[in-house]
N, C-alpha and C positions, 0 to 999 in steps of 0.2 A: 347685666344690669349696670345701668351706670349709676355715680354718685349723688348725681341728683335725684333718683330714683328715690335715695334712703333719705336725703334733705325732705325732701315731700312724705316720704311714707313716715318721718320723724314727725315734723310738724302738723302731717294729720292726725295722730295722734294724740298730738297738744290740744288739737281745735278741739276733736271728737272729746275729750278730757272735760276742757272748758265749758263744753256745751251743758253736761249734766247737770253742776249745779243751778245752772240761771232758770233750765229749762223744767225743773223739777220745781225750784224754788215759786216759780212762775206761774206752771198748773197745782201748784196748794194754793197759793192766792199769798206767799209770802215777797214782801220785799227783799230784795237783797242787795248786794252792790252791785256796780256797771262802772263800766266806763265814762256814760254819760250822766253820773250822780254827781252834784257835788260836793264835799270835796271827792273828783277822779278817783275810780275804785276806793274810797272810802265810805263814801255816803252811800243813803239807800235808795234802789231805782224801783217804781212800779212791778207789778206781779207780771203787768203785758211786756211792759220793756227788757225784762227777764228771759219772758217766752220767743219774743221775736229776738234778742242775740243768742239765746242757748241756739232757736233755730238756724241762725244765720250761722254759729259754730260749726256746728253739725253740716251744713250744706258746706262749708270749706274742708272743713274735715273727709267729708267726702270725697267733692271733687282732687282734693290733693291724694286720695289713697287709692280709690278706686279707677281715677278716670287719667292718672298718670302711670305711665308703664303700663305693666301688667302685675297687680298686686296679686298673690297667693297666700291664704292661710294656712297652706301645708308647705311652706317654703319658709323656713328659719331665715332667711337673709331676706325678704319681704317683713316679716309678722318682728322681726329686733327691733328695727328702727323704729316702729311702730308703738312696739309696747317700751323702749325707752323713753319716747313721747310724751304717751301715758304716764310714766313715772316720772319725770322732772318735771309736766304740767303739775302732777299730785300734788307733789313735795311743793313747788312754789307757791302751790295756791293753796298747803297748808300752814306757810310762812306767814303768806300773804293774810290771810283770811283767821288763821288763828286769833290773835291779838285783838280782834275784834270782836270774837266770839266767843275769849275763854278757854278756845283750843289748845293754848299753846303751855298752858300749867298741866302740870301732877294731879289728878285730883286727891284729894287726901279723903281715907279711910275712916272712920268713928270705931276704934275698938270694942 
């Protein structure tokens, strides 16, 4: 397998990551952020503009995991790059996205 095998099986990953929020946020009927809000990922985009980028996520995410190489879920050197993906998508977009939601404090206890 070559290196770019795991650049794509990285970044689908990222997309397949991506996807969830917009696409979840989108069939509740909640707004959330996009890219085409403005202000750029800060503002908040429609429930449908949610749905149709989670979806378009998702179809990249795809086509980079599945329809490059030959991806395997019982192959550790396919399913790494992958789920490293997964995990620096997570982490950025709970960088990203905390701040605006709250996320990103302690909550504090009431004794």
């Amino acid at each position: 397998m070559s290196e770019l095998h795991w650049v794509a099986y990285f970044f689908g990953g990222a997309f397949v990551t991506n996807a969830i929020p917009h696409f979840v946020s989108g069939v509740c009927g909640e707004p959330f952020q996009s890219p085409f809000a403005q202000p750029h990922g800060k503002g908040l985009s429609s429930s449908t503009v949610n749905v149709l980028w989670g979806f378009f996520n998702l179809a990249v995410g795809y086509l980079l995991t599945c329809r490059v190489g030959d991806f395997a879920l019982r192959a550790l050197g396919d399913v790494l790059p992958f789920g490293l993906g997964i995990l620096v998508m997570g982490l950025v977009s709970a960088r990203l996205f905390g701040p605006l939601h709250g996320g990103d404090r302690p909550r504090r206890t009431v004794p």
